[in-house]
C-alpha positions in Angstrom: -30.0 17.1 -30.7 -28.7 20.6 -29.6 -27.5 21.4 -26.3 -30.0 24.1 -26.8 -33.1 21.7 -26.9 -32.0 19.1 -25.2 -33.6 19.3 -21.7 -31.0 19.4 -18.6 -32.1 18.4 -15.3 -30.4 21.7 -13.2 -32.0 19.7 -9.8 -30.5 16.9 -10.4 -27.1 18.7 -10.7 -27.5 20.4 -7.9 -28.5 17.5 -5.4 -25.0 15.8 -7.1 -23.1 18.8 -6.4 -24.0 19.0 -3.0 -23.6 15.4 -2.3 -20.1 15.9 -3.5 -19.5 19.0 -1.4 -20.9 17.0 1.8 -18.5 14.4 1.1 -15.8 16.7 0.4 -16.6 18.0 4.3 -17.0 14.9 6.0 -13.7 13.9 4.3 -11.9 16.9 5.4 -13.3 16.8 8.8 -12.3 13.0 9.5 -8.6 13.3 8.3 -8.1 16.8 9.7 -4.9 18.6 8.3 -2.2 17.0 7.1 0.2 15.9 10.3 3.9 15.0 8.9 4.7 13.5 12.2 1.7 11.3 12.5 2.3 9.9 8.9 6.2 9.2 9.9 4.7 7.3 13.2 2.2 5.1 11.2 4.7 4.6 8.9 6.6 2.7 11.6 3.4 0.0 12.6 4.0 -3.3 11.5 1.8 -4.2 9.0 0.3 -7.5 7.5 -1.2 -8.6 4.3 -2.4 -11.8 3.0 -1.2 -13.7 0.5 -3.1 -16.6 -0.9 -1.4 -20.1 -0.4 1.3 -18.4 1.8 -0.8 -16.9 4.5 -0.4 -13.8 6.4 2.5 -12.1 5.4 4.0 -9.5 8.0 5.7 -5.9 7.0 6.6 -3.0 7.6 7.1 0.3 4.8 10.3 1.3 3.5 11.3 5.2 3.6 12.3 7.5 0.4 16.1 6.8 2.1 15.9 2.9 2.5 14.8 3.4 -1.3 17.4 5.9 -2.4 20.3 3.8 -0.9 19.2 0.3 -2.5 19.2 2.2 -5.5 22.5 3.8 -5.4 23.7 0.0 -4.2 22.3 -1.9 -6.8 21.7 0.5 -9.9 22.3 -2.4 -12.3 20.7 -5.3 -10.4 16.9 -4.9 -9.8 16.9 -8.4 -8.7 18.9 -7.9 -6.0 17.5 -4.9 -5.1 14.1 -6.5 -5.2 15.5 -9.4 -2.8 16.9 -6.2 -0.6 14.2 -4.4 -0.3 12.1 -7.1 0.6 14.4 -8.5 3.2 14.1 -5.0 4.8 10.7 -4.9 5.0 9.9 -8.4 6.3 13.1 -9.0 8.7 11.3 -5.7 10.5 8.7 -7.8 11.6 10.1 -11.2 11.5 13.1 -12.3 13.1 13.3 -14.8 11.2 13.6 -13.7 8.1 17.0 -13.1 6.9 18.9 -12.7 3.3 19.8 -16.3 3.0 16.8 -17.9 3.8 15.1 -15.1 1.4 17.4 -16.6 -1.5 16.7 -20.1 -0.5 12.5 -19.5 -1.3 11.2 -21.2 -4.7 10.6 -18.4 -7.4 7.6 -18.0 -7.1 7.2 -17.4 -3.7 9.8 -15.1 -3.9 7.8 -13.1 -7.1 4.7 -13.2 -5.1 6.0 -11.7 -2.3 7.7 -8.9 -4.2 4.7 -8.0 -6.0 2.3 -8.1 -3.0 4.6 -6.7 -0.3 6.7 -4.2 -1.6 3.4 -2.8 -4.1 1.7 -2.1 -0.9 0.7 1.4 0.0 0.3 3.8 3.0 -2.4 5.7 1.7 -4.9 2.7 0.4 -4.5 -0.4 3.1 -7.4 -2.7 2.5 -9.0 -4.4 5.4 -10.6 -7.1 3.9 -9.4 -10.0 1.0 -11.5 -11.9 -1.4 -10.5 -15.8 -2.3 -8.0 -15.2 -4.7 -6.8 -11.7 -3.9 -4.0 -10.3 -2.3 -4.8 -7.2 -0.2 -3.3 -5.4 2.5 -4.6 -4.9 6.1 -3.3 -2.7 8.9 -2.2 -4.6 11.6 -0.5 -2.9 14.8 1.4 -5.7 17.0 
């Protein structure tokens, strides 16, 4: 079949094209222009995220300079700057949390908490977790 004979529903386009545009504007109108100074103070919230078997896990996000100088540090080691970068994040929120004790966790608690805390994002925090999921959830103290 032809583009030329095959029959093309121009109302249905339309309603989806205007959907998208009216989600486009009820997007732009609940974030608003982009505010650098807002972004650098939410950066700053603690945050938490749950980690199944270890339980709420607090945090807070590292900065392009906390991970350009564990970089320059440790260019050879990305265990150690793993163990870093995780210790900076956590010990922001927990005093508690220090380097040794880091070092002291099993493995696998230790991989975990790499892969969950230190993948997390600014942009796409999740409020809710599933059995079996990890997922992030803004959390101001």
């Amino acid at each position: 079949m032809s583009i030329e004979t095959e029959a093309v529903d121009l109302e249905g386009w339309k309603r989806l094209q205007e959907g998208a545009q009216e989600y486009e504007a009820k997007l732009r109108e609940k974030m608003g222009k982009f505010n650098i100074m807002e972004i650098l103070r939410q950066a700053k919230d603690l945050r938490s995220i749950f980690v199944e078997g270890l339980g709420e896990v607090r945090y807070v996000l590292l900065t392009e300079a906390d991970i350009s100088e564990l970089a320059k540090k440790y260019p050879d080691d990305p265990r150690e700057r793993n163990i870093q970068a995780l210790f900076r994040t956590m010990a922001a929120a927990d005093s508690n949390i220090t380097l040794e004790n880091l070092r002291k966790l099993p493995y696998d608690v230790s991989k975990v908490l790499q892969e969950t805390v230190l993948n997390t994002s600014f942009l796409a925090p999740k409020k809710t977790s599933k059995p079996g999921s990890t997922t992030a959830a803004n959390s101001k103290a």
